[in-house]
N, C-alpha and C positions, 0 to 999 in steps of 0.2 A: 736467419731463422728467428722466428717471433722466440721469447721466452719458455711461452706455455709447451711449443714446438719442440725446444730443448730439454727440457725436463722431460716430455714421454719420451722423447729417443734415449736418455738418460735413463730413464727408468726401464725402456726394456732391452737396451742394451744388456743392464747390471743382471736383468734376470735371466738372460737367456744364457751368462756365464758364471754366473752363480750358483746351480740348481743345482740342489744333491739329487744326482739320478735314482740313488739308493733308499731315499725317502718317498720316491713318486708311485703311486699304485702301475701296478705293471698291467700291460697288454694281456698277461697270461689269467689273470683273476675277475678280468670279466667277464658275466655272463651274459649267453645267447640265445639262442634254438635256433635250429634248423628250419626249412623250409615245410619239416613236416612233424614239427613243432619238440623233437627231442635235444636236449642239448649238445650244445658244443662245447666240448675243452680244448682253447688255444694251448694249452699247454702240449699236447700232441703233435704241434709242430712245431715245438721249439728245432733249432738245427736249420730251417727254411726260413726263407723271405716268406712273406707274406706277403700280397698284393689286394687290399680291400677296394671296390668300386660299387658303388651306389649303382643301380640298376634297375632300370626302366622298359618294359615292353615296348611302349609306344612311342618312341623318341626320336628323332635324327640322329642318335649315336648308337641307338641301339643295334646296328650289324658288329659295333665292336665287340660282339659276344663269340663271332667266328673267331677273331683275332686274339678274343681271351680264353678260348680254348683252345688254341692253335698253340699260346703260348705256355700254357699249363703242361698241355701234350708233349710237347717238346723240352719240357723241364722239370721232369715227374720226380727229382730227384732232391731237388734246390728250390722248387717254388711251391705257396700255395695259394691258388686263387681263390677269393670269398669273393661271393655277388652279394650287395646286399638291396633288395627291394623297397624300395623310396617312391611314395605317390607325392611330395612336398612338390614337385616342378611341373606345371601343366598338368597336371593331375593324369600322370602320364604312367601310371601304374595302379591301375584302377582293380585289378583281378585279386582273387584271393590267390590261397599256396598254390591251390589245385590247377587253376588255371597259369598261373605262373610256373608253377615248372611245367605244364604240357608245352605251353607256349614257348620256353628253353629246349626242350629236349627235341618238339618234332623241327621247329624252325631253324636251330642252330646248332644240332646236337650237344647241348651243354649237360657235361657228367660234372665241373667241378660245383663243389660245396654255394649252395646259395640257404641263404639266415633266411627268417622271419622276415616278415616285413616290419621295416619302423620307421622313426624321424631321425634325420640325418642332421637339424638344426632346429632353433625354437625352444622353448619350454618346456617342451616334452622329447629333446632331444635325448635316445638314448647313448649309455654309459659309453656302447664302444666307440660312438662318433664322437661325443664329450673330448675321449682320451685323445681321440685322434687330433680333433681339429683344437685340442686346448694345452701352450706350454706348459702350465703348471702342471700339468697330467702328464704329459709325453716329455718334458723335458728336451724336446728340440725347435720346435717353432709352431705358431698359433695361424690360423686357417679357417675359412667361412667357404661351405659347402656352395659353392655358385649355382650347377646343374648337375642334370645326371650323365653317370659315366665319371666323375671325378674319383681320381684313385689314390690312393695311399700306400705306399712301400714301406714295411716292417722288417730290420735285421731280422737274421735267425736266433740272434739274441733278445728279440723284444723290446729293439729301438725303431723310433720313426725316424725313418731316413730320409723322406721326402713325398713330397706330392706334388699330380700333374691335373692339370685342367681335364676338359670333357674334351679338349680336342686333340692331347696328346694319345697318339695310337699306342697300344697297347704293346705293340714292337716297334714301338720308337726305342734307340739305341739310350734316352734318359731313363727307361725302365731295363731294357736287356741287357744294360753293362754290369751290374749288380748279379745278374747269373750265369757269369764266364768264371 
């Protein structure tokens, strides 16, 4: 390994076991809105997982919206699903609220919680995807939003435990182990 090589592994080795989780802003203190633009308080589901996934009407992954209310449904007690609506990829989520939630509700019967529409990376990325995809925020591992359908698993305590690509199903046994 080149020098320059060693020292970034060196460097985030150190910080990815270094972090005082207790100094990191938490999951629970950022703000949102809803899909029909009232806020959200993550703090209301402290005690659950969390499951964020960026969310696209017009996408090739988009039927995993049957499978992410399949799996909400079947785990009303330990899980929460957030959708969150992202036009950054193919500009594959072109509707406003109105039409994005019609579009969930008649096509795939989707009741759980879907945000605001925003940016999931860039400049104007917002605060929730920041925390998500950034260690020094989340205090477990750093991440770049690839496509849509990429999802994020939250303890009930307000850690990030992991993330799966757009092609991990959404009852693939790397998400459903976490709510046995």
């Amino acid at each position: 390994m080149n020098p320059f090589k060693a020292f970034i592994a060196t460097l985030f080795s150190k910080s990815s076991t270094s972090i005082d989780r207790s100094k990191l802003p938490s999951i629970y203190d950022i703000k949102i809105n809803n899909l029909q633009g009232k806020p959200i308080d993550f703090k209301t589901f402290k005690g659950k997982h969390i499951l964020f996934v960026n969310v696209a009407s017009k996408c090739g992954f988009t039927p995993q919206y049957k499978d992410l209310q399949e799996l909400q449904d079947n785990n009303p007690d330990t899980l929460k699903i957030i959708g969150v609506p992202c036009n950054q990829f193919g500009s594959q989520e072109p509707g406003d609220a109105s039409a994005i939630e019609e579009f969930c509700e008649v096509n795939y019967g989707v009741s759980f919680l879907i945000t605001e529409k925003i940016k999931v990376k860039g400049t104007n990325q917002h605060p929730l995807y920041a925390w998500l995809t950034n260690v020094t925020k989340n205090g477990s591992s750093s991440s770049s939003v690839k496509w849509n359908f990429q999802k994020y698993m939250v303890s009930p305590e307000g850690q990030l435990l992991d993330y799966y690509y757009s092609t991990t199903s959404p009852k693939s046994s790397k998400i459903t182990k976490y709510l046995k």
